[in-house]
C-alpha positions in Angstrom: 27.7 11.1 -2.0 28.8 7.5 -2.8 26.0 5.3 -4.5 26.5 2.8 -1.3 25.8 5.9 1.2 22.6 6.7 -0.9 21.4 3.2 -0.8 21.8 3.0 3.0 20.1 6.3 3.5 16.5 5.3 2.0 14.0 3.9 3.6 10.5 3.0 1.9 7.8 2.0 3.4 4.2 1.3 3.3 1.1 2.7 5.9 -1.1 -0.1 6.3 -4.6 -0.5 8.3 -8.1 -0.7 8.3 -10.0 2.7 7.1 -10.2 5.3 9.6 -7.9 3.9 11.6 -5.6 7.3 10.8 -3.3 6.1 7.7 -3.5 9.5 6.0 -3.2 11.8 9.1 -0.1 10.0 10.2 1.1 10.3 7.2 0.6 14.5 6.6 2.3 14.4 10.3 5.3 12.5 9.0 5.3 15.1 6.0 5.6 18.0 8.5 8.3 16.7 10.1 10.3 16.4 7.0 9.3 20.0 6.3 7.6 19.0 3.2 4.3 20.6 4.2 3.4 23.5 6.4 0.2 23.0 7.4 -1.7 19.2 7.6 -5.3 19.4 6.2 -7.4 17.8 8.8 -8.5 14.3 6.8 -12.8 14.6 7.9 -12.8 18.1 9.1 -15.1 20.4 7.2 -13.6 24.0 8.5 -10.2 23.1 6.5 -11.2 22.4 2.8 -7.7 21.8 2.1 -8.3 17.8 2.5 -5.0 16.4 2.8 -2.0 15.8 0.5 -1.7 12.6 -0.3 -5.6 12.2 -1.1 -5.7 14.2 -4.9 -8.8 12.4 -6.6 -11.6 14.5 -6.5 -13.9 11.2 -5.4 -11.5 10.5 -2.3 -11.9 14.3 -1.0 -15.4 13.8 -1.2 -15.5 10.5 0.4 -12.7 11.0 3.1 -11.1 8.0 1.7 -8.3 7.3 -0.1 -8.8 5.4 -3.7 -5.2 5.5 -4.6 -2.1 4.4 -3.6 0.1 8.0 -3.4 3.5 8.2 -3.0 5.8 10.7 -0.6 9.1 11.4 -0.2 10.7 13.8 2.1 14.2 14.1 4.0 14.5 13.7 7.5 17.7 13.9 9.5 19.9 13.2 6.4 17.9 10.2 5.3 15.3 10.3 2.4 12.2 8.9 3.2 9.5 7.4 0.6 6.0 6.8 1.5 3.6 4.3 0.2 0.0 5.3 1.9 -2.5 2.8 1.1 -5.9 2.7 0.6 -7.4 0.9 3.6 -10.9 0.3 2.3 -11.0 -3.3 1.8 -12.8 -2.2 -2.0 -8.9 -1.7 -3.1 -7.1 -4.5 -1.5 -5.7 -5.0 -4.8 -4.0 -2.2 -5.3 -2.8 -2.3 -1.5 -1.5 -5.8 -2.1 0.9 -4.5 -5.4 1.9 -1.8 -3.3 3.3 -4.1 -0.7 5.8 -5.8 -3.2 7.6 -2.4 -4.0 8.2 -1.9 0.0 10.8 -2.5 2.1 9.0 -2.3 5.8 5.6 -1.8 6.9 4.0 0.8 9.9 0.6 -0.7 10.8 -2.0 1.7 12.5 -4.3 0.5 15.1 -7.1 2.6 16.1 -6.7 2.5 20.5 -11.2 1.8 20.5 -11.4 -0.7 17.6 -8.4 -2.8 17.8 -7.1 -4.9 15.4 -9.7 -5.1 12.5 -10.7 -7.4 9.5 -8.7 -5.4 7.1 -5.8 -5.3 9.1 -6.0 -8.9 9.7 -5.5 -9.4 5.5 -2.7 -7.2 4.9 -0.9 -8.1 8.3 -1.2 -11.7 6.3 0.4 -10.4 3.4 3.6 -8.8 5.0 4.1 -11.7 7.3 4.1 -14.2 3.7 6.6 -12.0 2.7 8.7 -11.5 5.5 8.2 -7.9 5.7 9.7 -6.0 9.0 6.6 -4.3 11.0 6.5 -1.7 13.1 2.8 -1.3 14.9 1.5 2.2 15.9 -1.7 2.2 18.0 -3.4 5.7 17.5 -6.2 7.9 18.9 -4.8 7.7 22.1 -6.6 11.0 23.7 -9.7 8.8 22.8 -11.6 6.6 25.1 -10.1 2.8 24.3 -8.7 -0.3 25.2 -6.3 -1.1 28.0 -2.7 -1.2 26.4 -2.2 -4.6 27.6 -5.6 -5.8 26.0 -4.0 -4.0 22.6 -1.0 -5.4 22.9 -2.4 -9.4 23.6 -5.2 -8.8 20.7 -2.4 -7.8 18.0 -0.3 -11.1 19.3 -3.5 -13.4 19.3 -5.4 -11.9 16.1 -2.4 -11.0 13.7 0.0 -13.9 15.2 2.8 -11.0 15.6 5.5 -11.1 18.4 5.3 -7.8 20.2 7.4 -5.2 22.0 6.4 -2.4 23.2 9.1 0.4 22.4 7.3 3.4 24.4 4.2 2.8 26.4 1.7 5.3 27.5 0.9 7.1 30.6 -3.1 6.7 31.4 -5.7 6.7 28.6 -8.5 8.8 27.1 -9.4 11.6 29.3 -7.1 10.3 31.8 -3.8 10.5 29.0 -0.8 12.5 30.5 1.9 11.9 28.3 4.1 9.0 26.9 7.1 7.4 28.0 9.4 6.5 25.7 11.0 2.8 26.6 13.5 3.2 23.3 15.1 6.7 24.6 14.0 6.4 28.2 12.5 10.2 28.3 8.7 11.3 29.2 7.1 13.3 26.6 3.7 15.2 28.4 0.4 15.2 26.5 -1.0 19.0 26.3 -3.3 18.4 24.1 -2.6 21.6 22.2 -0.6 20.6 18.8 0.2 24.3 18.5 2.9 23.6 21.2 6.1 22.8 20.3 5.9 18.9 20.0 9.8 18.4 20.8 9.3 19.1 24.6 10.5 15.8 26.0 11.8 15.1 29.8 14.8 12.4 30.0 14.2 10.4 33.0 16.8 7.1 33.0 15.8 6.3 36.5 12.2 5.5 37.1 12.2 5.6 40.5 13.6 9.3 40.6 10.9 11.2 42.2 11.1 13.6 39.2 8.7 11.5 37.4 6.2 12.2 40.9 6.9 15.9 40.3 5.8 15.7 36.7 3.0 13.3 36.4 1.5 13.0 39.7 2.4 10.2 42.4 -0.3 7.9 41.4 0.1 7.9 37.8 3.7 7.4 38.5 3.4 4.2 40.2 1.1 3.2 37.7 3.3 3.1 35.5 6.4 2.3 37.1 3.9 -1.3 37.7 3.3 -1.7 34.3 6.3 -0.9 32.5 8.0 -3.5 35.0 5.1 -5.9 33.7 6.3 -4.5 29.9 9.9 -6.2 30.8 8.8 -9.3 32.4 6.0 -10.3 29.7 7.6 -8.9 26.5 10.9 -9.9 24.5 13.6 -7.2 24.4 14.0 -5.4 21.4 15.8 -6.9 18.7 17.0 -5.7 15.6 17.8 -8.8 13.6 14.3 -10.4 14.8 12.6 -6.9 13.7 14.7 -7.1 10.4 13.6 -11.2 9.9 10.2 -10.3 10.8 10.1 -12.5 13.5 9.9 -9.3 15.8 7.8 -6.0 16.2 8.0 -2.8 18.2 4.7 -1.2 18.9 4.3 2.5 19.7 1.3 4.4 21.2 0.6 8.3 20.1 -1.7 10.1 18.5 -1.4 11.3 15.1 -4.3 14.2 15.0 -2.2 15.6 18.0 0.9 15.3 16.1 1.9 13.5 19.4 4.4 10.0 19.7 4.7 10.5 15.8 8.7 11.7 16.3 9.7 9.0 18.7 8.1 6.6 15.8 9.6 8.6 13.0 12.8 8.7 15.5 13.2 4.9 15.8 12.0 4.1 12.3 15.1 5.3 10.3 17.3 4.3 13.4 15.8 0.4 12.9 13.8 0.2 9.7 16.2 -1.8 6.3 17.0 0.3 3.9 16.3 -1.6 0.7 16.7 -5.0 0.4 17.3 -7.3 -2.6 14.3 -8.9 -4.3 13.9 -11.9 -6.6 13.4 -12.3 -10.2 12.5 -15.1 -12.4 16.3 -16.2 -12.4 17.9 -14.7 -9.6 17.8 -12.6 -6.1 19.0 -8.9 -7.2 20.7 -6.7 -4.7 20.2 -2.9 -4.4 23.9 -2.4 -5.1 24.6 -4.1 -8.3 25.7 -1.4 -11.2 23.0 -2.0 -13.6 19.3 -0.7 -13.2 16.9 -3.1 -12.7 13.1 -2.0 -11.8 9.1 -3.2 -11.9 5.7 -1.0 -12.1 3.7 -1.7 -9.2 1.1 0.8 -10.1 0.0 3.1 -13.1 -2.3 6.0 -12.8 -4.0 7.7 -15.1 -4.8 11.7 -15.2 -3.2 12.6 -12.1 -3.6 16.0 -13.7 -6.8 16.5 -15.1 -5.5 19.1 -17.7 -3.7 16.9 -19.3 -4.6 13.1 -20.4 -1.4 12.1 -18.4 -0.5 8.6 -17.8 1.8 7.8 -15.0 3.8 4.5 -14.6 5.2 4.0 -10.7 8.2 2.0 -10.9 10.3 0.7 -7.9 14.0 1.1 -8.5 15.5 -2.2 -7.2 19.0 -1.7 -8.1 21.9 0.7 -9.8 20.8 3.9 -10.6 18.2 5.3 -12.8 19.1 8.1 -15.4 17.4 10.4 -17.1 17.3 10.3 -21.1 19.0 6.8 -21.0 17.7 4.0 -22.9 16.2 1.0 -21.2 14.8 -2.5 -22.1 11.0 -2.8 -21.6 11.4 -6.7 -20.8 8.2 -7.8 -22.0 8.0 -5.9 -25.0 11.9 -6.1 -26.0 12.4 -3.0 -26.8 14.8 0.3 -25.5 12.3 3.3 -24.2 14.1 6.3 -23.3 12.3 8.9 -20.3 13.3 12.5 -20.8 10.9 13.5 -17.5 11.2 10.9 -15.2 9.2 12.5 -11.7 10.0 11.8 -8.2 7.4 12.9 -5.8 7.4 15.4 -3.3 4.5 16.1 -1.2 2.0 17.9 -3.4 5.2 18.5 -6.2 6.4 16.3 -8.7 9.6 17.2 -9.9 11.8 15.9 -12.6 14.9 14.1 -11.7 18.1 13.3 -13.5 19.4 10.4 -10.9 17.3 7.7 -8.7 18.4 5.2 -6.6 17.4 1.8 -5.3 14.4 2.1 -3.1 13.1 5.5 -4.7 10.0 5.3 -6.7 9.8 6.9 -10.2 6.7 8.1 -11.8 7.3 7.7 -15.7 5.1 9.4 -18.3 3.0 6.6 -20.1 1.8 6.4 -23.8 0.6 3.2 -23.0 3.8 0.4 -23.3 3.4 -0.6 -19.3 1.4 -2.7 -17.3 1.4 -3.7 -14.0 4.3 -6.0 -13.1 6.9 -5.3 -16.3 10.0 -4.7 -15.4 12.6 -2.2 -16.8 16.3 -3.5 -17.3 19.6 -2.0 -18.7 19.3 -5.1 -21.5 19.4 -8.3 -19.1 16.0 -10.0 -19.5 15.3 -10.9 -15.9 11.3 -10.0 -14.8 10.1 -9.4 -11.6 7.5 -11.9 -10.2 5.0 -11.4 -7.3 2.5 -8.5 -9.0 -0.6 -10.9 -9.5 -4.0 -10.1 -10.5 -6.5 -11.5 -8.1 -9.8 -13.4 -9.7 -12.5 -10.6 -9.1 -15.7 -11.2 -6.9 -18.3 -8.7 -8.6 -19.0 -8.7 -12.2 -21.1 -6.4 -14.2 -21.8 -5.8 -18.2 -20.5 -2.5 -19.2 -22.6 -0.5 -21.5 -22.3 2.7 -23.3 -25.2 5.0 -22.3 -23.8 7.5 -25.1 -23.5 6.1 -28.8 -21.9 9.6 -29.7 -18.9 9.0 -27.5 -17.8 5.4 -27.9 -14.4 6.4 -29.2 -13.6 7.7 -25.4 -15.5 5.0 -23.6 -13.1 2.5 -25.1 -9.8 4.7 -24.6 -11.3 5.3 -21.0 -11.9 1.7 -20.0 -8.7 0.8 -21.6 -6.2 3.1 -19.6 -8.3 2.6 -16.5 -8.1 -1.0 -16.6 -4.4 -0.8 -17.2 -4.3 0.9 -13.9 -5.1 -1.8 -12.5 -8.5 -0.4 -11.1 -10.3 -3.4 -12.1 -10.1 -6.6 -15.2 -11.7 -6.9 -18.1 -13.5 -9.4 -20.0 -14.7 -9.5 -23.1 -16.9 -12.6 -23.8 -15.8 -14.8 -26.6 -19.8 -15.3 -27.9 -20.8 -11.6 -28.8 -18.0 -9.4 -27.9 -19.5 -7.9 -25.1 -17.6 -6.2 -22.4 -17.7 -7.5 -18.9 -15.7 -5.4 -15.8 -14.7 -7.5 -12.8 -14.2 -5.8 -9.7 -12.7 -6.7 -6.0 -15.1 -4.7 -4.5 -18.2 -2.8 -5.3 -17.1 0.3 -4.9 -15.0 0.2 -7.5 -17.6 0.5 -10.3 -18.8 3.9 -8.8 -15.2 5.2 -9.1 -14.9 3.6 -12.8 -18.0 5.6 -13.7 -17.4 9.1 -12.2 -13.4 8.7 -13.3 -15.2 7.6 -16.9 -17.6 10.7 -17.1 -15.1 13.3 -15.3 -12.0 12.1 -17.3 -12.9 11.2 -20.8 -16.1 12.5 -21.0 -18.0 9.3 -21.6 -20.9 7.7 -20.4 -21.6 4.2 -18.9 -24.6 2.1 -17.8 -24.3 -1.1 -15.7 -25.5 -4.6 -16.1 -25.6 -7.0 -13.4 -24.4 -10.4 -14.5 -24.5 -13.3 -12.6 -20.7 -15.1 -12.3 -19.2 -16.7 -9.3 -15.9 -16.4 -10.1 -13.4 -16.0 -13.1 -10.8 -18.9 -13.3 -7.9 -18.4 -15.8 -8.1 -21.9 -17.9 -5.0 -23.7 -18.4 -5.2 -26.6 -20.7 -2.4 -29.5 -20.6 -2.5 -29.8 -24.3 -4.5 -26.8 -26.4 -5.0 -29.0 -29.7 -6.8 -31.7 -27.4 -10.8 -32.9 -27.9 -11.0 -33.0 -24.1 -10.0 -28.9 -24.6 -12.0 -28.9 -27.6 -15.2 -30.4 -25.5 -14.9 -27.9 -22.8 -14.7 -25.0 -24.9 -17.6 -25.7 -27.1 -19.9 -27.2 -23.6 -18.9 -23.9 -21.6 -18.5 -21.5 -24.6 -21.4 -18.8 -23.2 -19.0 -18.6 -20.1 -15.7 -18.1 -22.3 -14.2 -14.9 -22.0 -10.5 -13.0 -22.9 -8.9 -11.2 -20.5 -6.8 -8.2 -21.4 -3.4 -10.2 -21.8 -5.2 -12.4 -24.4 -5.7 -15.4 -21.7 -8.6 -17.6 -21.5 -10.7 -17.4 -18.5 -13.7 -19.3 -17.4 -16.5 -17.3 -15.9 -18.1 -19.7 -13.8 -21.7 -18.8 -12.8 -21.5 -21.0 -9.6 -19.5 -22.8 -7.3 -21.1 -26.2 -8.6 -20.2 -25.8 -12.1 -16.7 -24.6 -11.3 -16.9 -28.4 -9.1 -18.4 -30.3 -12.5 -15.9 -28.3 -15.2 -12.7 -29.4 -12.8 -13.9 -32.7 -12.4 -15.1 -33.1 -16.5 -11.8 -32.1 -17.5 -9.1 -33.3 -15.3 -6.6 -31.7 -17.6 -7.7 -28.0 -17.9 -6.2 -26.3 -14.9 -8.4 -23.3 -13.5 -6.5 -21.0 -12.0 -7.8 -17.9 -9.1 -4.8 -16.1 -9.8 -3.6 -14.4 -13.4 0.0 -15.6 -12.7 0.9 -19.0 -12.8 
């Protein structure tokens, strides 16, 4: 196959939404279409202790959460198909928001009783800043919920999207009958047993037919012969440069547990959804089909096999083609590193691959040269922006509750913090070691990941900071800088990248420190 036909062919996406909301069963559903699983492991149910495929961390299966960002790929109707399902507790918005910058569209689940939700409302925010295509898929529909039309005017007002509905359902909760399907104009009827073949669908072009009577009933039928008529009047026509600007987005009901309205999504998505699209670097916009390889790491995990201290580096290809056992430049360090296992992933299998492609994610084994955000070239020194680290809201002295094994403590906070599962600080005073999290929950999963994967105890201290501000003086060599650092030199700290950062203990003295030295910048973000 030409390198242009395999470009066009990929689609990569993320999953986005609030958790519980169905991320990670829509997902396994998406897999079994692709025929890369045979048999979905209900996400909460205790009679399967499968747990499902994309959630491998011991602390997610016990939780019913998902703690890291796993990647998917399967083939579907000639097309390969990479998934980025994302964590939806709000505890790991960081890693959610990386994730977002190796993606090339977005499918937002919406829970039919809850509605759009805070969570939602933030990474909505994100895609739309970045002019990511949407596609919204309201779930749980064999639940008790919300009128569709109350759905669809609560995703306009709340997430400021532009809707159209692209199949619309046929009554709700107990009352649910089926979906038709405004894209391919066919009825697809809701059994409510997933064991039945899901591909059962009636093609009805004419709504008026008295067919649809015959197979829905006369007064569900004029139900919804009323409100898909309302569907046409209220909502723009389908689009696909609008969808593809992100000025545009197709909504489709279903419900994922019942494996049911997941092909007409699946259907429509690799019909409409871009396959990848060019990004920008520090000099210039780089397009997928350009001959040389260009790529960033958006995420690094460490021991995804607990057997082996392994170190995984996720890297989005952006453009030309990835080899194995060829030399590239690590940008930031300047140097060639050559990958004689490069992985793609495949459901529950990783497998080693000779040639990727733009918009294919590669999981590189790690001895510890990557970090978040550095970008891989074939020698021109271009880098990837857009992979911040956001200034952390919970702060906490680490401390080592076993003298004996201080040797893996500090190898265990140092790959986990290169993961990106949370910053650290070590004050400039007396050395000690302060983590800073996003979220509280993160701390649990640094100590159980600490004590289950290196064998090394921690104990935590609370500390009292109100936010860490990366300091940026005009001039380093000045007394103004020289004042501020001695003043505020208990609340001094280095970050892992060597930078100064302030850790304010309050919102007033962050006030008094900008307005004392009007030439040290503080910054929220690490990249400026």
């Amino acid at each position: 196959m030409k390198f242009s036909e395999e470009i066009k062919r990929r689609r990569t996406f993320g999953i986005i939404s609030h958790p519980d909301a169905g991320k990670t069963t829509l997902t396994e559903k998406l897999l079994l279409f692709g025929g890369a699983i045979q048999e979905a492991g209900a996400v909460k149910s205790n009679k399967i202790k499968k747990g499902a495929t994309s959630d491998f961390m011991e602390i997610e299966r016990q939780r019913g959460i998902s703690v890291a960002t796993s990647v998917l790929a399967f083939e579907y109707k000639k097309n390969k198909i990479n998934i980025l399902d994302t964590p939806g507790h709000k505890d790991f918005a960081e890693d959610t928001f990386r994730t977002l910058t190796a993606v090339d569209s977005v499918i937002v689940v919406i829970d039919v009783a809850k509605g759009v939700e805070e969570q939602t409302e933030k990474l909505v925010e994100v895609c739309r800043m970045r002019n990511i295509p949407m596609i919204v898929f309201i779930n749980k529909l064999d639940r008790e919920g919300k009128d569709a039309f109350e759905l669809l005017d609560e995703i306009e007002q709340k997430l400021n999207l532009t809707v159209t509905p692209l199949s619309f359902p046929i009554g709700m909760g107990y009352d649910f009958k089926g979906i038709y399907n405004i894209w391919e104009q066919n009825v697809n009827l809701f059994t409510g047993d997933p064991r039945k073949d899901i591909e059962e669908t009636v093609e009805i072009s004419n709504l008026e037919s008295k067919e649809l009577d015959d197979l829905i009933g006369k007064k569900a039928a004029d139900t919804l012969r009323e409100e898909l008529e309302l569907v046409h009047g209220v909502y723009p026509d389908f689009d696909k440069e609008a969808y593809l600007a992100g000025n545009l987005q197709p909504v489709f009901f279903g419900s994922a547990l019942n494996n049911f309205g997941v092909r007409e999504l699946l259907d429509c998505f690799i019909t409409i959804a871009p396959p990848p699209r060019p990004k920008d670097s520090d000099i210039r916009k780089v397009n997928p089909s350009e001959d040389n390889f260009t790529g960033f790491v958006f995420k690094i995990h460490a021991n995804m096999d607990p057997k082996h201290r392994d170190r995984l580096a996720f890297i989005k290809i952006v453009s030309g083609k990835f080899e194995r056992n060829k030399p590239y430049l690590h940008v930031r360090h300047n140097k060639k590193l050559k990958f004689s296992s490069p992985n793609a992933f495949f459901a529950e299998r990783k497998e080693i691959v000779d040639v990727s492609y733009p918009g294919d994610i590669v999981g590189l084994h790690d001895t510890g040269n990557f970090k978040i955000g550095d970008t891989l070239t074939e020698g021109e020194e271009l880098r990837y922006k857009g992979i911040p680290s956001f200034s952390p809201e919970h702060f906490r002295y680490i401390n080592n509750a076993d003298p004996m094994k201080s040797k893996q403590l500090e190898k265990g906070i140092d790959q986990l913090m290169d993961e990106g599962v949370a910053q650290l600080f070590t004050l400039e005073l007396n050395g000690r070691k302060v983590i800073g999290t996003v979220g509280a929950l993160q701390f649990e999963v640094i100590q159980y990941r600490l004590e289950h994967e290196y064998g090394a105890k921690c104990t935590y201290e609370n500390l009292n900071v109100h936010k860490a501000c990366w300091v940026e003086p005009k001039d380093p060599k000045s007394e103004e800088f020289k004042d501020f650092k001695r003043v505020k030199s208990k609340f001094l700290a280095i970050d892992k990248r060597g930078q100064l950062v302030f850790l304010a203990d309050s919102a007033f003295s962050l006030q008094m420190a900008q307005q004392k030295y009007p030439n040290v910048k503080f910054h929220f973000t690490s990249e400026f």
